[in-house]
N, CA, C and O of each residue as an XYZ file, in Angstrom:
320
protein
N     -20.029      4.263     -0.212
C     -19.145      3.384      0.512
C     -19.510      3.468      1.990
O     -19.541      4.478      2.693
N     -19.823      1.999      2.374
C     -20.222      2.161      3.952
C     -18.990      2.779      4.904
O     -17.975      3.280      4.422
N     -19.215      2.673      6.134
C     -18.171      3.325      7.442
C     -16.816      1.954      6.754
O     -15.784      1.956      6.083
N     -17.842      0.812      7.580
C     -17.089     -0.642      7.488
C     -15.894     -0.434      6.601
O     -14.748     -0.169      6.965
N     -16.316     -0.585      5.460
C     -16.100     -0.636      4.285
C     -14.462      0.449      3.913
O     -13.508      0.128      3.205
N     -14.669      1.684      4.668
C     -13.665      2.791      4.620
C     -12.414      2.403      5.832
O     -11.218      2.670      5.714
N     -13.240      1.530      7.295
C     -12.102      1.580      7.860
C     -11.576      0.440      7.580
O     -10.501      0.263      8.154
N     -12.073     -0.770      6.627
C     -11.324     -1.781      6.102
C     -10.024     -1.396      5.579
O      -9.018     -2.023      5.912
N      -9.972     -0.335      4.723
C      -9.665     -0.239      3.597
C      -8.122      0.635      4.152
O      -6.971      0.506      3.733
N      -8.707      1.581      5.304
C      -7.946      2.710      5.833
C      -6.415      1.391      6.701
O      -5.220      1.370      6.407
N      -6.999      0.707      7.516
C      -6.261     -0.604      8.240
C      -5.325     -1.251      7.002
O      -4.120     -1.425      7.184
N      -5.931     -1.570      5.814
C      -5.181     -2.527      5.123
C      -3.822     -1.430      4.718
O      -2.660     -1.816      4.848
N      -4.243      0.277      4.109
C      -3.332      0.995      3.827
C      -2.393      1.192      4.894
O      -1.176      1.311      4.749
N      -2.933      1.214      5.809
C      -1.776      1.429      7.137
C      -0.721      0.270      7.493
O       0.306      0.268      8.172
N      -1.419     -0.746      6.732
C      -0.656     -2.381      6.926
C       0.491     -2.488      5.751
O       1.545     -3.113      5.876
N       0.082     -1.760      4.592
C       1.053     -1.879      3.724
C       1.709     -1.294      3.402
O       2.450     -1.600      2.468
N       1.768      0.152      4.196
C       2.828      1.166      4.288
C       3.858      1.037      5.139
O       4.910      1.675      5.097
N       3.462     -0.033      6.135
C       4.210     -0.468      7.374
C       5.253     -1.452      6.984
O       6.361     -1.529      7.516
N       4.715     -2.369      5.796
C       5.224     -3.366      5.361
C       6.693     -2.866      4.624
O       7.787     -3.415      4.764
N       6.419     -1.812      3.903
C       7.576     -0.651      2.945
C       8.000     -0.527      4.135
O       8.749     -1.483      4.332
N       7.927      0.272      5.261
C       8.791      1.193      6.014
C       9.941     -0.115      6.780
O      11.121     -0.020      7.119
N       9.080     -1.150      6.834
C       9.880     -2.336      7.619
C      10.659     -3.138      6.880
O      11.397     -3.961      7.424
N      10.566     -2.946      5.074
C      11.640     -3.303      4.137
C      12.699     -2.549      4.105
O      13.699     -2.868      3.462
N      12.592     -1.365      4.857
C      13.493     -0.653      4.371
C      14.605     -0.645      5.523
O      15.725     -0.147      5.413
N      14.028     -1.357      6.768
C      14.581     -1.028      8.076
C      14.977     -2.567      8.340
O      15.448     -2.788      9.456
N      14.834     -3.788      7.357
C      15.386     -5.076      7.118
C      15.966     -4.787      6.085
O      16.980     -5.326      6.528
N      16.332     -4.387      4.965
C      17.295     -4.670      3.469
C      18.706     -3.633      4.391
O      19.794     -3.537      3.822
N      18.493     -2.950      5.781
C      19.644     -2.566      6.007
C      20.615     -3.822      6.728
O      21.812     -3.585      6.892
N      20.108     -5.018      7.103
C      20.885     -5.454      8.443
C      22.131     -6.670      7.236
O      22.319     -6.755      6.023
N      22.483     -7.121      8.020
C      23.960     -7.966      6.582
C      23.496     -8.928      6.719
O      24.036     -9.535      5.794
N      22.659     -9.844      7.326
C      21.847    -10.787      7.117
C      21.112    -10.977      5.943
O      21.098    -11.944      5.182
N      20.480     -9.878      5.903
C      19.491     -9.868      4.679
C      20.132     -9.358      3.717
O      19.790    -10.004      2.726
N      20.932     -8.503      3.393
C      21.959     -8.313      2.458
C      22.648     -9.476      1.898
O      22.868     -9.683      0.705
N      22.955    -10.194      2.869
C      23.483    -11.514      2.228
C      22.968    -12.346      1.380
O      23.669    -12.924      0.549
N      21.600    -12.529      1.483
C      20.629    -13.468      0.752
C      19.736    -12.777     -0.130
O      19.103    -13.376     -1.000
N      19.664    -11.644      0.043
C      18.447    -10.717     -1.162
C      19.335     -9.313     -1.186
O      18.899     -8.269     -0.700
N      20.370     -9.403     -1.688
C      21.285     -7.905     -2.344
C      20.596     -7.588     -3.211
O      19.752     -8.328     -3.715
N      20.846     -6.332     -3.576
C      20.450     -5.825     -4.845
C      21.222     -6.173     -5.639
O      20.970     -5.699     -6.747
N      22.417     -7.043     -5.595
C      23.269     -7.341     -7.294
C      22.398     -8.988     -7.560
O      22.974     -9.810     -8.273
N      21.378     -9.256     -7.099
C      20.995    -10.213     -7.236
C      18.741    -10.317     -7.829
O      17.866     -9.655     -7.271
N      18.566    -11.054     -8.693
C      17.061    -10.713     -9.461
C      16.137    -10.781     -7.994
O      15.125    -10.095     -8.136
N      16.210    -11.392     -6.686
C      15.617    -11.199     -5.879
C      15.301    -10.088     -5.368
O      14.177     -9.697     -5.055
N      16.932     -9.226     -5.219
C      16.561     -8.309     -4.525
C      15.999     -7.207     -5.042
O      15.650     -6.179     -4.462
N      15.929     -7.537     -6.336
C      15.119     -6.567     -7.127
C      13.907     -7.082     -7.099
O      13.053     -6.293     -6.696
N      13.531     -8.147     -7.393
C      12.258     -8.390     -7.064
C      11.574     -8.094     -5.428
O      10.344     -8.095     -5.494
N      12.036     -7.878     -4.181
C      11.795     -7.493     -3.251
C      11.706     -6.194     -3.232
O      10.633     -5.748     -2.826
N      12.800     -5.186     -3.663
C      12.243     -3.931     -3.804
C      11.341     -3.641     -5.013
O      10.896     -2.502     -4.877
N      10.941     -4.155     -6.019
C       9.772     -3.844     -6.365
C       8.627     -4.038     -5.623
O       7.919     -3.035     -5.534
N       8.252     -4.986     -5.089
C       7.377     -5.583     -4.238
C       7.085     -4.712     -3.320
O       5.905     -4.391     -3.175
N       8.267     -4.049     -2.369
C       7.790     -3.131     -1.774
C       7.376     -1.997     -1.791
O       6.733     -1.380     -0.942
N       7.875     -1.599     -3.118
C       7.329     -0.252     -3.476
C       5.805     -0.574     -4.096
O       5.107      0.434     -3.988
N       5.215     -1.500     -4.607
C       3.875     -1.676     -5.002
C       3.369     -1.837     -3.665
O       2.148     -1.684     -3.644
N       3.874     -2.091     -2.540
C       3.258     -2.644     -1.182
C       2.500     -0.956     -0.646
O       1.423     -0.669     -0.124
N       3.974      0.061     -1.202
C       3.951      1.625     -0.453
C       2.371      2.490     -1.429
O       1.370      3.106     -1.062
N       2.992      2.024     -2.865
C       2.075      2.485     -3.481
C       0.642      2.259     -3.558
O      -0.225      3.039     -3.952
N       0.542      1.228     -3.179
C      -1.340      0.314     -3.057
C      -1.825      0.523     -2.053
O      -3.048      0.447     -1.940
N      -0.669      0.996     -0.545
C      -1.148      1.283      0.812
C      -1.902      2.472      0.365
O      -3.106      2.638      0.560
N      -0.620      3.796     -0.629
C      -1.224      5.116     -0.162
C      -2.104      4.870     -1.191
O      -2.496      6.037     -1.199
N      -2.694      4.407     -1.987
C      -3.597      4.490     -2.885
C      -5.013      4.093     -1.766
O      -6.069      4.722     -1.695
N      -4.742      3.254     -1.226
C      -5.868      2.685     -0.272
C      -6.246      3.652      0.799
O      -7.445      3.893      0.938
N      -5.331      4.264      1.610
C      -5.624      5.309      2.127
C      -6.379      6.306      1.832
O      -7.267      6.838      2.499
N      -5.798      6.650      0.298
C      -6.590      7.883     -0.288
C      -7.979      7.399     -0.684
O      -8.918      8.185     -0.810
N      -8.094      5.994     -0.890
C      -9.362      6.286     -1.060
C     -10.526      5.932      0.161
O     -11.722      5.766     -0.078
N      -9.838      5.850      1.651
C     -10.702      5.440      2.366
C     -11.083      6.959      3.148
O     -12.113      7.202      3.777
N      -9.811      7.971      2.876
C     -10.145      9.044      3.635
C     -10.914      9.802      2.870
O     -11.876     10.315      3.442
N     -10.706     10.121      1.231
C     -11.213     11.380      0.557
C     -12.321     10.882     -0.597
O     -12.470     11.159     -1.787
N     -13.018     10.013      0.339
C     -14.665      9.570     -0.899
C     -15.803     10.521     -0.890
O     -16.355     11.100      0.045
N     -16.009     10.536     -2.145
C     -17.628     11.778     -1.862
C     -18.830     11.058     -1.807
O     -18.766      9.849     -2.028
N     -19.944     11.585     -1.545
C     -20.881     10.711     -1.044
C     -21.671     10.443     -2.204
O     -22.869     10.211     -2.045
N     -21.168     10.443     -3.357
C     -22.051     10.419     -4.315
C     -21.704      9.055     -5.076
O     -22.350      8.725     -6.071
N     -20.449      8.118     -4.468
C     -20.151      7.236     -4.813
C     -21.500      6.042     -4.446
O     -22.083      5.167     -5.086
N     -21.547      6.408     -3.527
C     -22.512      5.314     -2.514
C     -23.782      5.052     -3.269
O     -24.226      3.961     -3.628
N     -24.441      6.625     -3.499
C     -25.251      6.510     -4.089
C     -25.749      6.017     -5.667
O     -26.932      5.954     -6.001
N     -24.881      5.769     -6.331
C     -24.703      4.900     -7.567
C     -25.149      6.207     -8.443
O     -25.529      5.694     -9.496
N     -25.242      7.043     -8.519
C     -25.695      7.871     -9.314
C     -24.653      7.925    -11.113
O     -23.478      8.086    -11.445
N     -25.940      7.685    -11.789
C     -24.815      7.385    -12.919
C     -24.210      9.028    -13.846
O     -23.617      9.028    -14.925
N     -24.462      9.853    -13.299
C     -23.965     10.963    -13.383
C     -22.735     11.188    -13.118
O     -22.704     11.570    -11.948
N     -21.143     11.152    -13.784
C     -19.791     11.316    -13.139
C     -19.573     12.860    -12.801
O     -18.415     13.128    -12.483
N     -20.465     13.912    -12.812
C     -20.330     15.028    -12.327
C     -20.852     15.637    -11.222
O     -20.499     16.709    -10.730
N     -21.809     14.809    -10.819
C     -22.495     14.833     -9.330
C     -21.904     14.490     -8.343
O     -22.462     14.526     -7.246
């Protein structure tokens, strides 16, 4: 995996962890309570959404920080 390629990846995780932390700091105000509650299929569909948003960030993260270099190299060996 190139540099490029890792800090793409590192930016997008940081974008979609931001996205969770800022659902969580909008589903508080009564505005948005009003129109996407949780007694309603939206607002469940919004907090799912954001938790796949939290989960795909840190998944993306992890894989832009902790790659071994043996990926790059295509080596068809999965123990190398």
């Amino acid at each position: 995996m190139n540099v490029g390629k890792r800090i793409v990846q590192g930016a997008l995780g940081v974008l979609l962890v931001l996205v969770f932390f800022g659902w969580l700091l909008i589903r508080q105000t009564e505005v948005f309570q009003g129109h996407v509650g949780m007694r309603s299929l939206l607002g469940w569909g919004t907090w799912a959404l954001a938790w796949v948003c939290l989960l795909g960030g840190a998944s993306l993260l992890a894989r832009a920080t902790f790659w071994r270099s043996s990926d790059s190299q295509g080596s068809g060996d999965p123990e190398t």
